[in-house]
C-alpha positions as CSV (number, residue, x, y, z in Angstrom):
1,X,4.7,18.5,-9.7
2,X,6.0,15.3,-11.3
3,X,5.3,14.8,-15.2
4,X,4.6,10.8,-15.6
5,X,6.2,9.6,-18.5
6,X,4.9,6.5,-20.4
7,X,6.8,3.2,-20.7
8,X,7.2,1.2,-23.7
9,X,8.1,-2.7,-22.4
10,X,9.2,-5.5,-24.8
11,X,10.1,-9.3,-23.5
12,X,11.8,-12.0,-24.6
13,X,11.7,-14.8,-22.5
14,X,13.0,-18.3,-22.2
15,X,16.8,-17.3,-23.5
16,X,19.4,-20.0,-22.9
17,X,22.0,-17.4,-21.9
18,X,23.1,-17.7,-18.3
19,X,21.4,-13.9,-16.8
20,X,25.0,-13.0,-15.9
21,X,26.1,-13.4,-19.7
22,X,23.2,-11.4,-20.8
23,X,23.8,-8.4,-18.3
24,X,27.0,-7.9,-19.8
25,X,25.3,-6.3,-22.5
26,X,22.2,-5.0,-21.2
27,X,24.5,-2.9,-18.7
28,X,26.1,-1.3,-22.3
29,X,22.9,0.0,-22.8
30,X,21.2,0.9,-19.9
31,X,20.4,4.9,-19.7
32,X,21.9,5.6,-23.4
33,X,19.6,6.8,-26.3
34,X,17.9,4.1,-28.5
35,X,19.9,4.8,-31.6
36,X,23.2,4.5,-29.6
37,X,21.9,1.5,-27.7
38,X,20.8,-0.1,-31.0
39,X,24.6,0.7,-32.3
40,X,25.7,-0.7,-29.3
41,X,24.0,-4.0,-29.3
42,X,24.9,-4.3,-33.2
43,X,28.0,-4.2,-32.4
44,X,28.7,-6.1,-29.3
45,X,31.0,-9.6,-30.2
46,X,28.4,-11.3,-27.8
47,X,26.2,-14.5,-28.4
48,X,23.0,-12.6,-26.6
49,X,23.7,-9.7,-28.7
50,X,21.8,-9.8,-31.7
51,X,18.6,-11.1,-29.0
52,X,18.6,-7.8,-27.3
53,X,19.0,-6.0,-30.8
54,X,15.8,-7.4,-32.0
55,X,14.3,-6.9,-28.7
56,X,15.3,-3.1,-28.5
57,X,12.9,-2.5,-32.1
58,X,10.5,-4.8,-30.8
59,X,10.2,-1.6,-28.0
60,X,10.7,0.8,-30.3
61,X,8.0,-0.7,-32.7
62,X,5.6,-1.0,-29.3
63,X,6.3,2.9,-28.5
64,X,5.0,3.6,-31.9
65,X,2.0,1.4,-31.9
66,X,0.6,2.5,-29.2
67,X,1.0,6.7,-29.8
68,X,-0.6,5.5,-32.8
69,X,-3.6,4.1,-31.3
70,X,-3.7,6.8,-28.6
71,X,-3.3,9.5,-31.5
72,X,-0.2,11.2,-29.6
73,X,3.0,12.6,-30.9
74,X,6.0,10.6,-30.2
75,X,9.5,11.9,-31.4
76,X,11.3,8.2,-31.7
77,X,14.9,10.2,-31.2
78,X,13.9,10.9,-27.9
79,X,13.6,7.6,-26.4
80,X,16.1,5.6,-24.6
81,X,16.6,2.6,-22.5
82,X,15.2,3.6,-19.0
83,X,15.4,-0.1,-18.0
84,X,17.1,-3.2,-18.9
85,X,16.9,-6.1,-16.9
86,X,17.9,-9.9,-17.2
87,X,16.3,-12.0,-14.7
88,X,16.0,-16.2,-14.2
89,X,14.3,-18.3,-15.4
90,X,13.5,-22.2,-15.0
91,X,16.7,-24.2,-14.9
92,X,17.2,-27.4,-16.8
93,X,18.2,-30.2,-15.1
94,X,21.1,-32.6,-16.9
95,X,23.3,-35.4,-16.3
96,X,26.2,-35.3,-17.5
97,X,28.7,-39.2,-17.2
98,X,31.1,-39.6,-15.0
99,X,33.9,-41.9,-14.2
100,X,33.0,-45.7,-12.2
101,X,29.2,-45.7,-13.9
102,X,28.5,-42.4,-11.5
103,X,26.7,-39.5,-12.9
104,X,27.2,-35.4,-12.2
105,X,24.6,-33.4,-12.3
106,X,24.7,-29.6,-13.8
107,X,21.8,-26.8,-14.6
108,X,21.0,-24.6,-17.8
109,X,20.3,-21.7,-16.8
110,X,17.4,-19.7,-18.9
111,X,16.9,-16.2,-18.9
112,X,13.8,-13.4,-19.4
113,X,15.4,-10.3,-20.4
114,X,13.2,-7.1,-20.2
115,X,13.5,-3.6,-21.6
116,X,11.8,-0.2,-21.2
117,X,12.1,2.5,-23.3
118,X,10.8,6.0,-22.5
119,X,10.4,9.7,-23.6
120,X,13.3,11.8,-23.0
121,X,11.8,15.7,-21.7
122,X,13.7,18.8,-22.0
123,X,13.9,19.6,-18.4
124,X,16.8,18.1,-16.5
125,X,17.0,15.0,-18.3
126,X,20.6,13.5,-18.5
127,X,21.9,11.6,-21.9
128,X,24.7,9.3,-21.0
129,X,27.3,9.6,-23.7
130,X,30.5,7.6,-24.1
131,X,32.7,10.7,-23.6
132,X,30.9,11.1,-20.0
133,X,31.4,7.8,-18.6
134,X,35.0,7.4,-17.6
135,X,34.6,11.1,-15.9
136,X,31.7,9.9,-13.7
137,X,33.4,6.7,-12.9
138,X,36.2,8.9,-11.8
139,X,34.4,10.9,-9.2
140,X,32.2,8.4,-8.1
141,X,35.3,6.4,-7.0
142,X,36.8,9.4,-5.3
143,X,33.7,10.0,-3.6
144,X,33.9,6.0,-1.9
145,X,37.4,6.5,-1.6
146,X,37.1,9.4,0.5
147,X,34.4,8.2,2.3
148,X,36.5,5.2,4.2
149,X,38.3,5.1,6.6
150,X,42.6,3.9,6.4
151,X,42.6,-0.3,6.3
152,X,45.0,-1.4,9.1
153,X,48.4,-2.9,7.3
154,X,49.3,-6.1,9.3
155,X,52.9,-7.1,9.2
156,X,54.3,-10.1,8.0
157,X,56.7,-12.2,9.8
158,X,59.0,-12.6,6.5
159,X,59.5,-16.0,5.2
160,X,62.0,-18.5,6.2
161,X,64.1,-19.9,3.5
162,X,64.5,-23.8,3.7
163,X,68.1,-25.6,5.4
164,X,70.0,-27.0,2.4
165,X,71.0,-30.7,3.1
166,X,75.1,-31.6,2.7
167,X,75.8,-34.0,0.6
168,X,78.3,-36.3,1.0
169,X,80.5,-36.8,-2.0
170,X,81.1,-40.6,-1.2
């Protein structure tokens, strides 16, 4: 029987940060505990960085309201980023000049970013720690690796090396 576990969502939406920029450092955090998350996004050298800082204890600071209202327990050390997603938003249209009286056109791209924190249980529950990650990378590209099959080498013809000209010394 499956134990449903209560999310804790904060937004922030409307970020101009391209979503590809931002999920640089929301895939940092994904799966990790909230403290090392928050550590994480404190430290990043990123511009979005300090946005998904604030927006982490904007969750955390949700989580707590609401136990409180509900009147449960909730053991904040427990928590960590189930989900962390940057999607698109509008894009800004702009002009930018051009050479002969022509124009080029460009986009800004915006960006809602949303994160989900929930309670860690006991039972088979898996903390990603740094120490962990190169190991599963490891395997998990052994695993692919074994999985397909030998790429076909194609010969080259090798490459033919261009006729000097004489020159005549007149």
């Amino acid at each position: 029987m499956a134990v449903e576990t209560k999310e804790y969502r904060a937004e922030a939406r409307f970020q101009r940060i391209s979503p590809q920029k931002a999920r640089l450092v929301l895939d940092l955090i994904k799966g990790r505990g909230i403290q090392d998350a928050l550590e994480t996004a404190q430290f990043t050298k990123k511009r979005i960085a300090p946005v998904i800082h604030k927006l982490l204890t904007s969750a955390v600071d949700n989580a707590k309201y609401v136990t409180g209202e509900q009147g449960v327990d909730l053991d904040v050390d427990s928590l960590y980023v189930k989900q962390a997603v940057a999607n698109d938003g509008p894009r800004m249209k702009r002009i930018r000049p051009a050479p002969m009286g022509r124009a080029y056109r460009y986009q800004r791209r915006l960006t809602h970013i949303v994160v989900a924190l929930a309670e860690r249980n006991g039972e088979g529950s898996h903390l990603v720690t740094r120490a962990e990650e190169p190991a599963t990378a490891a395997k998990t590209a052994k695993k692919t690796a074994g999985n397909k099959p030998a790429a076909k080498t194609a010969k080259k013809a090798p490459a033919k090396k261009p006729v000097a000209k004489k020159k005549t010394g007149k």
